[in-house]
N, C-alpha and C positions, 0 to 999 in steps of 0.2 A: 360718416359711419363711426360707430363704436369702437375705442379702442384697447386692442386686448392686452393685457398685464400677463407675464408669465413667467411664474417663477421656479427655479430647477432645485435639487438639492445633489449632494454629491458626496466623498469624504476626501480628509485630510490625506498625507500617504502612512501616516498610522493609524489610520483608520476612523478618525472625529468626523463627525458630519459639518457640513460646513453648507451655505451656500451659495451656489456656484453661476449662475445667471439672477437676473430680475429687471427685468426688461418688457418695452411697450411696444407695440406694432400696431397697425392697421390691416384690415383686410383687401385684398387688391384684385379689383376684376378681370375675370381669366377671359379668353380670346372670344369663344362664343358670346359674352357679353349678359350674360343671365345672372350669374353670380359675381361674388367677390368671396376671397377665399384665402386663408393664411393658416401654411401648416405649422403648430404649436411644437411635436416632438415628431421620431420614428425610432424605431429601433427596426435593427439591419436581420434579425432572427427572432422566431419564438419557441421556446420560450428566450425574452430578452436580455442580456447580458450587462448586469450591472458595472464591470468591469471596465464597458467599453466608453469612452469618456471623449468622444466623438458628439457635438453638438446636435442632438436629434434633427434638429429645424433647419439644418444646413444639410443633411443630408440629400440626395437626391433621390425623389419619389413622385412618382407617377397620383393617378389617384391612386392606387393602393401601392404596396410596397410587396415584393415577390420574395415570402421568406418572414416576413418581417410584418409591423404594423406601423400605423397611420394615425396621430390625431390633429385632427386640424377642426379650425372655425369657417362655418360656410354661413354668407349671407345671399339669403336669395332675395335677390332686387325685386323690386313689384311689377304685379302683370309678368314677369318672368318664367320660362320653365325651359328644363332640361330637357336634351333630347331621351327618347329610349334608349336604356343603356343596360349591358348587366356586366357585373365584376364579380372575380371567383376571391370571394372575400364575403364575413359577416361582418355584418356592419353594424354599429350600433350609434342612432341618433338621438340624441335629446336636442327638443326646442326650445329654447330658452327664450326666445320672442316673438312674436304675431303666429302666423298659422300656416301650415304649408299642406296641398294635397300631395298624396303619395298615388299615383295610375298607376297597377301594372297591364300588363299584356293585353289582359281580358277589356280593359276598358272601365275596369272596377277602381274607385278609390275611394279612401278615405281621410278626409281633415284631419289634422294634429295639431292643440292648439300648446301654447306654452306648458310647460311642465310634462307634456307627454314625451313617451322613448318610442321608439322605432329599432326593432329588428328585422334588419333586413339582410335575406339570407340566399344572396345570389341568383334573386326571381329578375327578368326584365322589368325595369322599372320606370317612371318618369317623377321629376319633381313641378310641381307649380304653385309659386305663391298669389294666390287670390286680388290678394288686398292691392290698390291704387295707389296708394301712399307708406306703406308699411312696410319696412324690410322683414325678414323671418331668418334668427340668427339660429343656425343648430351647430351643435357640435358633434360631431362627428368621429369615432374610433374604429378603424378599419383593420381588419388581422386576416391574413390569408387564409383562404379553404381552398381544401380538394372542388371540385368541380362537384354541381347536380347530374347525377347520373339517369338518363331515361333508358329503362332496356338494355343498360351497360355503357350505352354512350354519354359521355361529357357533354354537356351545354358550355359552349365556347362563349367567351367575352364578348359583347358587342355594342356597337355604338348606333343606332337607326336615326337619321336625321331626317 
């Protein structure tokens, strides 16, 4: 796999900018086995607190971060997809390589091939990369939301495997 370059910036304590990481990782396959995935930054609140001088990518976060946001690199392996899932977060994908379909609920999807963005906005969703040989690298920025309301009630997070 591709490896990602990340570079941070920060200031001096009289305030010069300076900076503060620049460093190489890989992305690393999470348990279900469809992806590989390596979170870049977070911040613990939004709006985010430049102040806070806490190494974002060590922090601990879920796929989304409660409070806070999330950017990470997701590769999705080939022949791969995620289960149905929804998070009370907007999310915002850009693909930067090969093509991945987007299912939600209904059974409805649409291909997204490089350079396309994806907003997705707490609908049940699934991923699946097409291609046989081709990974699909998106990048990924996740910021918490209030919940979709039907009739006043929350649509609660979920995982459908």
């Amino acid at each position: 796999m591709n490896e990602i370059r990340r570079v941070v910036t920060g200031h001096t304590t009289d305030g010069m900018a300076i900076f503060t990481a620049d460093d190489s990782f890989e992305t690393v396959v999470i348990p279900t086995g469809d992806a590989a995935m390596a979170t870049i930054w977070t911040t613990a609140t939004v709006p985010a607190d430049c102040n806070d001088e806490t190494d974002g990518r060590l922090r601990d976060a879920g796929t989304t971060l409660k409070g806070g946001s999330v950017i990470r690199v997701v590769d999705m392996l080939p022949n791969a997809s995620s289960p149905l899932h929804r998070t009370n977060s907007i999310d915002y994908g850009i693909v930067i390589s090969g093509k991945i379909e987007l299912e939600l609920d209904n059974q409805v999807f649409k291909t997204i091939e490089a350079g396309g963005i994806i907003v997705q906005r707490g609908t049940i969703h699934k991923w699946r990369n097409p291609s046989a040989d081709e990974i699909c690298r998106i990048v990924f920025i996740l910021t918490e939301a209030k919940p979709y309301e039907v009739n006043g009630v929350a649509l609660e997070e979920c995982m459908i495997h």
